[in-house]
VOGU-3710 file (C-alpha; in Angstrom, 3 decimals, decimal comma):
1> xxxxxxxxxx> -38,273/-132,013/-44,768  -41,158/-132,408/-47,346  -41,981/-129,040/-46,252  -39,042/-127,870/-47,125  -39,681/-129,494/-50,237  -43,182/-128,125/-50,933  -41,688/-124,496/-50,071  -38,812/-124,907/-52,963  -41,092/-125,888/-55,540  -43,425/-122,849/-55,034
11> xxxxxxxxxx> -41,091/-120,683/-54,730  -41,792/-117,616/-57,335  -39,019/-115,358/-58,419  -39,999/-111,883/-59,119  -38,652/-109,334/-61,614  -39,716/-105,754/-61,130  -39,973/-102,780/-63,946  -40,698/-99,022/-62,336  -41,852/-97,010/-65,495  -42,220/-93,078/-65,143
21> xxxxxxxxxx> -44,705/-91,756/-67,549  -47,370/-88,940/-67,985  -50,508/-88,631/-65,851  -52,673/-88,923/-69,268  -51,255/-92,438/-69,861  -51,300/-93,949/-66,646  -54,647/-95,923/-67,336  -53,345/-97,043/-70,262  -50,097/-99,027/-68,776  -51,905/-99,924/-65,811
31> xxxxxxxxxx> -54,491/-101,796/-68,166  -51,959/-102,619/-70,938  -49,019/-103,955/-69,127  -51,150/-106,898/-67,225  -51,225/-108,433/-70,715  -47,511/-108,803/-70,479  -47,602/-110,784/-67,438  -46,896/-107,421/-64,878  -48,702/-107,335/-61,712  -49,547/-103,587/-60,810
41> xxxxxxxxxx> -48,208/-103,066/-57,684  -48,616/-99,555/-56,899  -48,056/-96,003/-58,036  -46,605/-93,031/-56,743  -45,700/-88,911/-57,671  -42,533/-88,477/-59,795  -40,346/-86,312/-57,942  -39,221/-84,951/-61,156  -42,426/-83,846/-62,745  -45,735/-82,997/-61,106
51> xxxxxxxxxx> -47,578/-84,188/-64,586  -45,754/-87,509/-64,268  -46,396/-91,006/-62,038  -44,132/-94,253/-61,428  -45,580/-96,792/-61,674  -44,506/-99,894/-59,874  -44,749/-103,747/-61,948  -43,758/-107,243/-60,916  -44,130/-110,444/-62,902  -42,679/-114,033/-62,606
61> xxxxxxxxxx> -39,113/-114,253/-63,694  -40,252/-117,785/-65,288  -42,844/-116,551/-67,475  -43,440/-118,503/-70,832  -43,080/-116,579/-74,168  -40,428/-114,127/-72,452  -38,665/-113,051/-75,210  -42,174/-112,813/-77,323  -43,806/-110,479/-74,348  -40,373/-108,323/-74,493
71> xxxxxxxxxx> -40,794/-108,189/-78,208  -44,904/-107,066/-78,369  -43,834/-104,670/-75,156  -41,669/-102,563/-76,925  -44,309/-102,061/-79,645  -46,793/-101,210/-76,535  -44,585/-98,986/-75,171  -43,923/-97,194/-78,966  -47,336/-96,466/-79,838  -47,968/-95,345/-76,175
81> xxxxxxxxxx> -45,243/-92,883/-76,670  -46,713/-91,932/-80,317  -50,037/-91,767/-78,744  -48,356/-89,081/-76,473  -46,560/-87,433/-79,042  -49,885/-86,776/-80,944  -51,520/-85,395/-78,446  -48,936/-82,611/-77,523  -48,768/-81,688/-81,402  -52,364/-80,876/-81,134
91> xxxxxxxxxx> -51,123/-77,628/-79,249  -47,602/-76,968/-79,975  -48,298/-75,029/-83,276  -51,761/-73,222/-81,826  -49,616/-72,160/-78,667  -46,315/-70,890/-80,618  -48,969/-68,702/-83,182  -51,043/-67,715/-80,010  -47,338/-66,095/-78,433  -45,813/-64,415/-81,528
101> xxxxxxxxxx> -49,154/-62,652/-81,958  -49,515/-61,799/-78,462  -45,918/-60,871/-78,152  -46,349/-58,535/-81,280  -49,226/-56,718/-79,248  -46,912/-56,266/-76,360  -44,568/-54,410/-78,969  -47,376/-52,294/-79,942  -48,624/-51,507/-76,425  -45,106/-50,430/-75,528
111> xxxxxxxxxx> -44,513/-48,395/-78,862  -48,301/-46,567/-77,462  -46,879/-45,944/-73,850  -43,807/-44,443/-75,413  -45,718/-42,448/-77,355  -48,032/-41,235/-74,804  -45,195/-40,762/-73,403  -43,454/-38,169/-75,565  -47,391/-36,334/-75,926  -47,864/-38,144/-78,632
121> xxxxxxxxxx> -51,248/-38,810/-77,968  -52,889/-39,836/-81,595  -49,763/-41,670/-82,130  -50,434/-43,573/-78,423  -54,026/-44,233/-79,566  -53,075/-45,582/-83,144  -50,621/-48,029/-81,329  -53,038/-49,250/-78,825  -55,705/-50,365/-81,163  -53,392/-53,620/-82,653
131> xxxxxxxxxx> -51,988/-54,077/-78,990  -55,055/-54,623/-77,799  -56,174/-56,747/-80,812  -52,638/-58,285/-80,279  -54,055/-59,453/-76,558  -57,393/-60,273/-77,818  -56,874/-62,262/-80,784  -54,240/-64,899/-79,783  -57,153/-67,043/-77,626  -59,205/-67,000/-81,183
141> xxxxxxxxxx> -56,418/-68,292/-82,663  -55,069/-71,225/-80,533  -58,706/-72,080/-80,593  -58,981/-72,258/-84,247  -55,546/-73,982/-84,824  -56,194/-76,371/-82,025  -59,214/-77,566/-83,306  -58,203/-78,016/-86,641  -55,404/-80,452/-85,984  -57,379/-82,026/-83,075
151> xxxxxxxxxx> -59,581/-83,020/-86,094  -56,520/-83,787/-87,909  -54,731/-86,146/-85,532  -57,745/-88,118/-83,888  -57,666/-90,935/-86,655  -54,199/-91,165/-85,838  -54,751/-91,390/-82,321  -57,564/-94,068/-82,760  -55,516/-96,174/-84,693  -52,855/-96,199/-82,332
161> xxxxxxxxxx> -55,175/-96,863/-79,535  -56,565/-99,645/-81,896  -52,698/-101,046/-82,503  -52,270/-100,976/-78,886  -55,704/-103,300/-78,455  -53,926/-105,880/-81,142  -50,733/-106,057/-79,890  -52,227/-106,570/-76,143  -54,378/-109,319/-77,769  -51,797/-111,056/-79,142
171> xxxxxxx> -49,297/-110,858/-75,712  -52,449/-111,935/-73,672  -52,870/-114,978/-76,078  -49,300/-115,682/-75,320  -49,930/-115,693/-71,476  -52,703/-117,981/-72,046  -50,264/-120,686/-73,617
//
């Protein structure tokens, strides 16, 4: 009976969070989310996305400063997700630039193989000059735009990275309690 007893009294009850998030972040949870009282308990490949991973979390259902490690969560989880969001704008513009131009070159190589075409050979050769500068410069130019807002947005990113450290600080203080 005391056994019983002894069994009851360390008995833990579990609740369990699966999050599905990009590759690129998954150190980040796996590191952040212990200070919220999660347990890492495995991951796997999303079904959905090849670029994405579920990750699998447990903690005790009695844990102190609930509410408080819900609240300082969120706020993990929303800078995470800027974090994310930053790093896809550095390549959003640079790629959209990159395909108008190199569409515009495609225009131009077709206007020179109609051309060539209809015999219209210095006509052909006029057109094929931009196409091919249409092809050749859109890698300059994702380059250039890249960089530029990489250099833009990584103050951004650090001090999200650095938010992220404080609000982990403060939810592992709360474990501590």
């Amino acid at each position: 009976m005391s056994e019983i007893t002894r069994n009851e009294n360390n008995f833990i009850g579990y609740e369990y969070k699966d999050i599905t998030i990009k590759r690129s972040l998954e150190s980040i949870y796996a590191d952040g989310y212990c200070n919220f009282g999660w347990a890492l308990e495995g991951t796997s490949n999303s079904v959905h996305n090849i670029n994405s991973v579920t990750m699998k979390f447990k903690r005790d259902r009695k844990i102190r400063n609930k509410v408080e490690l819900t609240r300082l969560q969120r706020q993990f989880d929303a800078y995470a997700s800027e974090i994310d969001a930053l790093e896809q704008s550095k390549v959003i513009r640079a790629s959209v630039v990159a395909y108008i131009i190199g569409v515009i070159g495609t225009a131009f190589m077709a206007g020179s193989v109609f051309a060539y075409m209809a015999d219209m050979l210095p006509l052909s050769i006029t057109l094929a000059i931009p196409a091919f500068t249409g092809w050749i410069i859109p890698y300059l130019v994702y380059c250039n735009i890249s960089k530029k807002k990489t250099n833009k947005v990584a103050p951004l990113i650090d001090q999200k990275y650095d938010n992220i450290y404080d609000v982990c600080e403060k939810a592992n203080a709360l474990l501590a309690k």
